[in-house]
FIPA-596225 format. One record per residue (C-alpha): x, y, z; residue in three letters. Coordinates in steps of 0.5 Angstrom, whole numbers, padded with zeros to 4 digits, always signed. Layout:
<pts>
XYZala/...
</pts>
This chain:
<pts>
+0160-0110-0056unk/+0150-0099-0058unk/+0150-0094-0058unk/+0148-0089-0053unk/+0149-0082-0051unk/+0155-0082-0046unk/+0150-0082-0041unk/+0146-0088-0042unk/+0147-0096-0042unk/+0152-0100-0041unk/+0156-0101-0048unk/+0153-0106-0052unk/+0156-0110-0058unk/+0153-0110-0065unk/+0154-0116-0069unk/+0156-0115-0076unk/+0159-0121-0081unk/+0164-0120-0084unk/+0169-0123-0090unk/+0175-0125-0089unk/+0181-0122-0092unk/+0189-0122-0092unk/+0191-0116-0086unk/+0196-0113-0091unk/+0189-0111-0095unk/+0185-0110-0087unk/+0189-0105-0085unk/+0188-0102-0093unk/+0181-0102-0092unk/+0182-0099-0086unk/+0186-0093-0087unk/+0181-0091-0093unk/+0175-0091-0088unk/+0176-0084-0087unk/+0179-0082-0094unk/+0172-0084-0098unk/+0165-0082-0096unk/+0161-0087-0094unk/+0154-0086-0091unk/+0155-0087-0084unk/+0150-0092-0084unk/+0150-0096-0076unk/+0151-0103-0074unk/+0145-0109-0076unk/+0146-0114-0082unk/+0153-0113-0085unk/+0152-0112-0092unk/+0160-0110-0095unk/+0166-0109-0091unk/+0166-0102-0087unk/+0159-0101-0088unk/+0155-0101-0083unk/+0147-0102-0083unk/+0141-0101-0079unk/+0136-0105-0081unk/+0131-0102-0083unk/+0124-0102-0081unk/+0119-0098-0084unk/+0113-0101-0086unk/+0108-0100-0080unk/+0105-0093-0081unk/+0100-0093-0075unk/+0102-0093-0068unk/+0099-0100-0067unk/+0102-0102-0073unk/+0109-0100-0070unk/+0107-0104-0064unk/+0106-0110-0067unk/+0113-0109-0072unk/+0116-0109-0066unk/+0113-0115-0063unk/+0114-0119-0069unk/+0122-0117-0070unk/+0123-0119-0063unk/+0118-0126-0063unk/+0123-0127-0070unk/+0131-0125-0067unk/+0130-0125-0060unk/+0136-0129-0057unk/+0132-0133-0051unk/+0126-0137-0055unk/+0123-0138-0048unk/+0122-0130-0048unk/+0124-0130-0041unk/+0119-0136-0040unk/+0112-0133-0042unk/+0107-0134-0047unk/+0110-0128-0053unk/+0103-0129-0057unk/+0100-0126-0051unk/+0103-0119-0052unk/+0101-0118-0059unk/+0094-0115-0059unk/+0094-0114-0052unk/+0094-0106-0053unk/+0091-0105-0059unk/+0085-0101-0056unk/+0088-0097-0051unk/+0094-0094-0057unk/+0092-0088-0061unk/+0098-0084-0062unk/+0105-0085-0062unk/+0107-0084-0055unk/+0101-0089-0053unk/+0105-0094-0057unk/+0112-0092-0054unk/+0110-0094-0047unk/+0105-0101-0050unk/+0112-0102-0053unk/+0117-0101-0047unk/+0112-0104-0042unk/+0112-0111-0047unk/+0120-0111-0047unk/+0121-0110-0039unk/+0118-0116-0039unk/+0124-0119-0043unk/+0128-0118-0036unk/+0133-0116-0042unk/+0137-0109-0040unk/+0140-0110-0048unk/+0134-0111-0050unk/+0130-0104-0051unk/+0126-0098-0054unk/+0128-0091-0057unk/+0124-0086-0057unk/+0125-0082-0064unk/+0130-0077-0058unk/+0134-0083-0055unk/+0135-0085-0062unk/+0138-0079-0065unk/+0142-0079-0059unk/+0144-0086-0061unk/+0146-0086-0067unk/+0150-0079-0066unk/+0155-0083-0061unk/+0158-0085-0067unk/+0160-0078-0070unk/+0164-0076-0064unk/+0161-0072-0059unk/+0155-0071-0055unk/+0153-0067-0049unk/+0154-0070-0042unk/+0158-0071-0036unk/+0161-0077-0040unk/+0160-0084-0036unk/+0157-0091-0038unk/+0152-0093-0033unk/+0149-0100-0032unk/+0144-0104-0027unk/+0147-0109-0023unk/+0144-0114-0018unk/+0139-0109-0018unk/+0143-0103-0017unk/+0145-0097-0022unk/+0152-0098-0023unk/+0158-0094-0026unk/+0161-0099-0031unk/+0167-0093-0033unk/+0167-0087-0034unk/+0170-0083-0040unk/+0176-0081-0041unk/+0178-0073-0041unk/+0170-0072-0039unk/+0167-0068-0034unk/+0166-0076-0030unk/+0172-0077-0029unk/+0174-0070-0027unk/+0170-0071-0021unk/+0172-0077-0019unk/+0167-0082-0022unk/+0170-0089-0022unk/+0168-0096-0024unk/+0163-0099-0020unk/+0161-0093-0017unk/+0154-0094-0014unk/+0149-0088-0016unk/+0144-0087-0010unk/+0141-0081-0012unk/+0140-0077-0018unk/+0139-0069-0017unk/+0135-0072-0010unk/+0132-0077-0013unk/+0132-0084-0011unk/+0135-0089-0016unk/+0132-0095-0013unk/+0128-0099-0018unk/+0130-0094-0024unk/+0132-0097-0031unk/+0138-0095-0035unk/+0135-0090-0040unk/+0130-0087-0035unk/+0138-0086-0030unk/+0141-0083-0036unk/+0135-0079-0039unk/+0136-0075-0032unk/+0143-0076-0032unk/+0143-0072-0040unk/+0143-0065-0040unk/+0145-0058-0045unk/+0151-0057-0044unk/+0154-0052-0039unk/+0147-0055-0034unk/+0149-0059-0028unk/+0147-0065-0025unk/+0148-0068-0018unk/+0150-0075-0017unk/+0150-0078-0010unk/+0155-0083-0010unk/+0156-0090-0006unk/+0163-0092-0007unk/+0166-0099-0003unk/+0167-0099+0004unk/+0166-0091+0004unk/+0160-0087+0006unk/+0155-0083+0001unk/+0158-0077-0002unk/+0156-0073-0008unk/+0158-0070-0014unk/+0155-0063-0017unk/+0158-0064-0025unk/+0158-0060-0030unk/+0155-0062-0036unk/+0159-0061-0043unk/+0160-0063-0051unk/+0163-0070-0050unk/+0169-0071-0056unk/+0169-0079-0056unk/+0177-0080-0056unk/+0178-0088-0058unk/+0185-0088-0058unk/+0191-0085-0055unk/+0198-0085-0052unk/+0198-0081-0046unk/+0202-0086-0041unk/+0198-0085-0034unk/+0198-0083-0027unk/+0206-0080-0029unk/+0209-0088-0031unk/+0215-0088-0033unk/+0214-0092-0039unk/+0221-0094-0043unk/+0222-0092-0048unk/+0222-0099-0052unk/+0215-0100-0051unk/+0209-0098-0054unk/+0204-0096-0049unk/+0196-0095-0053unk/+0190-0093-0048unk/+0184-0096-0053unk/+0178-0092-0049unk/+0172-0095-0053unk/+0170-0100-0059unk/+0165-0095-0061unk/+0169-0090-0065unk/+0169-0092-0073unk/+0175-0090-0073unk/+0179-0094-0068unk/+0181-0100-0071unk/+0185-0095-0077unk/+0187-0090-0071unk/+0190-0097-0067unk/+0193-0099-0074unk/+0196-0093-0075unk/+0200-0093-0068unk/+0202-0101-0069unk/+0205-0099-0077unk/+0209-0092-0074unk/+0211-0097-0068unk/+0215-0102-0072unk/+0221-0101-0068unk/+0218-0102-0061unk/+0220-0109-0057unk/+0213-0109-0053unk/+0206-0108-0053unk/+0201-0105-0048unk/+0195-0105-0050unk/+0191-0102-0043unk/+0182-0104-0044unk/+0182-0101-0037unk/+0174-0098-0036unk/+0173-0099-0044unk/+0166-0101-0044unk/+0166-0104-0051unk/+0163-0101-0058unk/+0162-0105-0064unk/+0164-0112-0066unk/+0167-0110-0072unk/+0172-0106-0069unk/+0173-0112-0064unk/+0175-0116-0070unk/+0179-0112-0074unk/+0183-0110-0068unk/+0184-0118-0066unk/+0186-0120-0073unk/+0192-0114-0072unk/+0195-0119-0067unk/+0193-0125-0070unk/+0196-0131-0075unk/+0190-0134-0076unk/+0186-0138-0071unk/+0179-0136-0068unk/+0177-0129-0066unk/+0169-0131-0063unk/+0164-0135-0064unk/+0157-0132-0064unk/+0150-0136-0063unk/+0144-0134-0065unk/+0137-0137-0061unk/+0137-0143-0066unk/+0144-0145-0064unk/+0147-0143-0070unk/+0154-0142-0069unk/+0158-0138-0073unk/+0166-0136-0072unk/+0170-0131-0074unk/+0177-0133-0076unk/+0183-0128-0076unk/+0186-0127-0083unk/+0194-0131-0084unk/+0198-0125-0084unk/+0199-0119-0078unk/+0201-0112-0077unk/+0206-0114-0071unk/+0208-0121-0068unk/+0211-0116-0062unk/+0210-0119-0055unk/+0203-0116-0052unk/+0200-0115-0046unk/+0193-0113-0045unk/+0191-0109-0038unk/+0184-0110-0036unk/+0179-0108-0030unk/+0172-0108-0028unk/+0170-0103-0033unk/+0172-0107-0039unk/+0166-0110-0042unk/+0163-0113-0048unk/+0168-0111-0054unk/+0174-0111-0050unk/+0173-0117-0047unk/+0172-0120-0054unk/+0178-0118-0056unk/+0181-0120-0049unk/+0179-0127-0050unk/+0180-0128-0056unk/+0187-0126-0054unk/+0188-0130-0049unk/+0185-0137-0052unk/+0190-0135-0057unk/+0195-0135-0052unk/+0199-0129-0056unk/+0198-0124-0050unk/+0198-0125-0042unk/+0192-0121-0039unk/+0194-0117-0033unk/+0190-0112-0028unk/+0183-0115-0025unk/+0176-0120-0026unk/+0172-0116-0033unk/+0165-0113-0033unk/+0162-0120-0035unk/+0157-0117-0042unk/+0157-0124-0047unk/+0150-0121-0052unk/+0150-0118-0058unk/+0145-0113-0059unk/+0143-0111-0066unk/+0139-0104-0068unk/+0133-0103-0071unk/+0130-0097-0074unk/+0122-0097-0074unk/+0117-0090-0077unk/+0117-0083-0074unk/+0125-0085-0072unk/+0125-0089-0066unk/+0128-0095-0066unk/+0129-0101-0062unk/+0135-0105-0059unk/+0134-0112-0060unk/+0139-0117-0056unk/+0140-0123-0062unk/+0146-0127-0060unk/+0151-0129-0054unk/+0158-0129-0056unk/+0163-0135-0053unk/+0171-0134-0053unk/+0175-0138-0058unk/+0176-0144-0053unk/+0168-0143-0052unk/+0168-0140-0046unk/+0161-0136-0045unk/+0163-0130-0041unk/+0156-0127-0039unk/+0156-0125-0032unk/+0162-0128-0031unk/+0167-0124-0034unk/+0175-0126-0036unk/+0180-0127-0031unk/+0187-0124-0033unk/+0193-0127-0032unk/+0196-0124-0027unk/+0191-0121-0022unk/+0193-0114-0020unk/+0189-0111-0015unk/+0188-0102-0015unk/+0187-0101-0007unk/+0185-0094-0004unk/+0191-0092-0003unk/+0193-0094-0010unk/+0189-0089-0013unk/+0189-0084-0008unk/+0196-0084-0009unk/+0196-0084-0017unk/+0200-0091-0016unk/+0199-0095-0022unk/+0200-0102-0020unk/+0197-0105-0025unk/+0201-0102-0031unk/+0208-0102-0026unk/+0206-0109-0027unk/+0205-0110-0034unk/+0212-0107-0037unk/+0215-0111-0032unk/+0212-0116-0036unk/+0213-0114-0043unk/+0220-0113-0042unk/+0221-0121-0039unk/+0216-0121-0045unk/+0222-0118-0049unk/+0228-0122-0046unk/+0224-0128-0048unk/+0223-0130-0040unk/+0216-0130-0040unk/+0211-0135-0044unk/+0204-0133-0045unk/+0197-0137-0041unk/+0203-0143-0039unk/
</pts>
């Protein structure tokens, strides 16, 4: 369920509460989102409906004072109490003599989170920040890719849809070896992206180890990246029959998709059948992830949050849809934390059948915080569990029907996964087929 340039971590989900409402009376709320100006204020503490907050922290004047601001909102929202099984206190005064500027305290700051061992968990500089926040504008200047480290490897989670990334021929679970001749080995997120970013029209070279291949590389042309949340551009040349209705949602990130998904369901009503693809969709904001679900849902469960206290919360689908129409929910490896939010509470509601390969496996949820001088810091504050309780973190969701992409398949633009999903939906259709049974 972060957010990020094109270019930086793995999609994180970000934790707002919401009140429940009737869906007839959501989807207005929705619509209206881009009809009345609100300040685009990004992710925290949910103060209204549609209004998002970064949780502010303006208080720390000097740069040890910040230092310390972040050590105490860490010690206070941190989701593991145990802090990665060491003593936090030590940490709080442990710089105070060595920073003396802003930047000192920047690496002070980065050095104590590392210790965390917490990819989700991290510092921004006033740069990074900017570059964040703005995500949620709509555009950026990039090569248009998730990246993410895992097992110790700097991976490609997905790339963006329509970007330079995915032109080249970047794809899921990539392996980045080297960025323009340098060794990714032991490298972090940030530190990848900070180097994989870059003005627009500028190049980047990526050597790239896919599965079962040798190292190749890729010389990439950085541009303004346009975040496109929704479309319904049917892949790969697949006939796709006439009554289903096929939606491609590429991110949660966009303040925008919860209306655009509304707006296809509402001008759909005469379809039989829905397919909603997740594939390579690395997550966004959990509202989006709620709202989106409570489309398809009667009631029931959407997910459970907890915090390091243990406290549980659950957010409920309103009585009321926007369709009861079947749905099948196609998914891969590069389906992440918001998508696998709204993937579980799908399948646990038994209204959907999941169908393509394993989800990433993302379960936390990151909350925002701005500090002085315009850094922030990004603060993982809760695990998430489907409906039937499931913790999915590093584990991801299994679809339904597992159906796997080969080589072949792709060399050959041969859609397998979605071939399979309208064959269900029209079994789905016909009533032929039951859900989760």
């Amino acid at each position: 369920m972060c957010y990020y340039s094109l270019n930086n971590s793995h999609s994180e989900t970000f934790l707002i509460k919401i009140r429940h409402i009737n869906s007839r009376e959501l989807w207005r709320l929705i619509k209206s989102m881009t009809t009345k100006k609100k300040s685009l204020i990004f992710l925290g503490l949910f103060a209204a409906v549609f209004v998002w907050t970064i949780n502010t922290n303006v208080l720390a004047a000097t740069p040890i004072e910040m230092y310390d601001n972040v050590w105490r909102l860490i010690n206070s929202k941190y989701v593991d109490q145990t802090d990665n099984n060491q003593d936090w206190n030590s940490w709080r005064h442990k710089y105070d003599s060595v920073i003396k500027t802003n930047e000192d305290a920047y690496v002070a700051i980065d050095t104590m989170i590392a210790s965390l061992n917490d990819p989700y968990t991290k510092f921004l500089n006033p740069k990074e920040f900017a570059e964040e926040t703005s995500s949620i504008k709509g555009s950026l200047k990039g090569i248009g890719i998730q990246i993410g480290v895992k097992d110790g490897k700097l991976m490609v989670i997905a790339p963006i849809e329509d970007t330079p990334a995915e032109k080249a021929g970047l794809l899921a679970d990539d392996e980045i070896l080297a960025i323009d001749g340098k060794s990714t080995k032991g490298i972090s997120v940030d530190k990848a992206a900070d180097q994989i970013r870059g003005e627009e029209g500028t190049q980047v070279t990526l050597l790239v180890k896919r599965k079962d291949l040798e190292p190749k590389s890729y010389t990439i042309t950085r541009a303004e990246i346009e975040i496109k949340s929704v479309s319904q551009k049917v892949p790969n040349d697949v006939k796709m029959p006439d009554d289903i209705c096929y939606i491609r949602l590429s991110s949660f990130i966009s303040r925008n998709a919860s209306k655009e998904v509304g707006e296809i369901l509402t001008s759909s009503a005469g379809k039989k059948a829905i397919i909603l693809d997740l594939r390579s969709n690395p997550g966004g904001l959990l509202s989006n992830a709620i709202y989106i679900s409570d489309m398809f849902l009667n009631g029931g469960s959407i997910v459970s949050t907890v915090d390091r206290d243990g406290y549980k919360e659950t957010q409920k689908a309103s009585k009321g849809v926007l369709t009861t129409k079947p749905l099948v929910v196609l998914l891969n490896k590069g389906s992440a934390s918001a998508s696998e939010i709204f993937s579980g509470a799908m399948k646990d509601n038994n209204r959907a059948v999941l169908v393509g390969t394993q989800s990433f496996g993302k379960g936390l949820v990151q909350e925002i915080n701005k500090l002085p001088n315009n850094a922030g810091v990004n603060i993982t504050i809760q695990k998430y569990l489907t409906p039937n309780g499931t913790d999915i973190h590093k584990k991801g969701i299994t679809p339904d029907v597992v159906v796997e992409l080969s080589d072949e398949d792709l060399k050959n633009k041969n859609d397998v996964q979605l071939k399979k999903a309208i064959e269900i939906a029209q079994e789905l259709e016909r009533g032929n087929y039951v859900v989760n049974k």
